[in-house]
N, C-alpha and C positions, 0 to 999 in steps of 0.2 A: 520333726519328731524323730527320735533315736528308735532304733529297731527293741523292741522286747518280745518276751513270747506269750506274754498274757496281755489284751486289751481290754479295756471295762467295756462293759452294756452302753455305758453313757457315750464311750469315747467314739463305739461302732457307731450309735446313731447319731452323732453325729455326723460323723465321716458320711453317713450313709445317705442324710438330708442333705449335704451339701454339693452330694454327686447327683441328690433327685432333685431339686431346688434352683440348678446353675445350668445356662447353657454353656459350652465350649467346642472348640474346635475338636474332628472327631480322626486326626491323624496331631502326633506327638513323639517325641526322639526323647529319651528318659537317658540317653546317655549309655557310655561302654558298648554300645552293639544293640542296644534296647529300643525299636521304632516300633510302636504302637499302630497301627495303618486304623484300626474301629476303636478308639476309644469306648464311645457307648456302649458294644457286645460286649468289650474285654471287663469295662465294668459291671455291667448287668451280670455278666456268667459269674461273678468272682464275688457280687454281691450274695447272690443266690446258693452259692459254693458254702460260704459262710454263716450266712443265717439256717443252711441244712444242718451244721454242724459248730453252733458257737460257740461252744468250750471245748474244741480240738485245740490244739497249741500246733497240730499241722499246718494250722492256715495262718499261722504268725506273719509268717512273710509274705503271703499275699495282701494280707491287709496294710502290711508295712508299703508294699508297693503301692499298693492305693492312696497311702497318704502321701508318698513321694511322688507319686502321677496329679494327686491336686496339688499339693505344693508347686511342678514344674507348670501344670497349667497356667495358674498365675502367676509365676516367676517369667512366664514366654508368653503372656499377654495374650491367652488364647484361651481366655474366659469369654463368652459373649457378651452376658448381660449384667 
């Protein structure tokens, strides 16, 4: 997914079912300097970030990284189930 600064309702819960619906591993390297050590906290906090405030366009990039965090999950086979 391409970075934008508006996401739909649809598109968040999705994202947001398949971060609560999937096990994976809970340490990930996103690249450039980017090592994750608690996947689960960094996405619960970030979930919770967002649904506090869901039509800020501050939190564009967070949610951009959350898609980019489950896309490398299953690109690095560090889905579980």
């Amino acid at each position: 997914m391409e970075y934008k600064t508006d996401y739909t309702e649809e598109e968040l819960n999705e994202l947001f079912d398949w971060f609560e619906t999937h096990k994976f591993e809970n340490q990930i390297n996103l690249g450039k300097g980017i090592n994750v050590v608690d996947v689960k906290l960094y996405v619960q906090s970030s979930i919770n970030q967002i649904k506090s405030h869901p039509n800020n366009v501050t939190f564009s990039g967070l949610i951009y990284k959350l898609f980019i965090m489950k896309d490398e999950l299953i690109k690095q086979g560090k889905v579980l189930d």
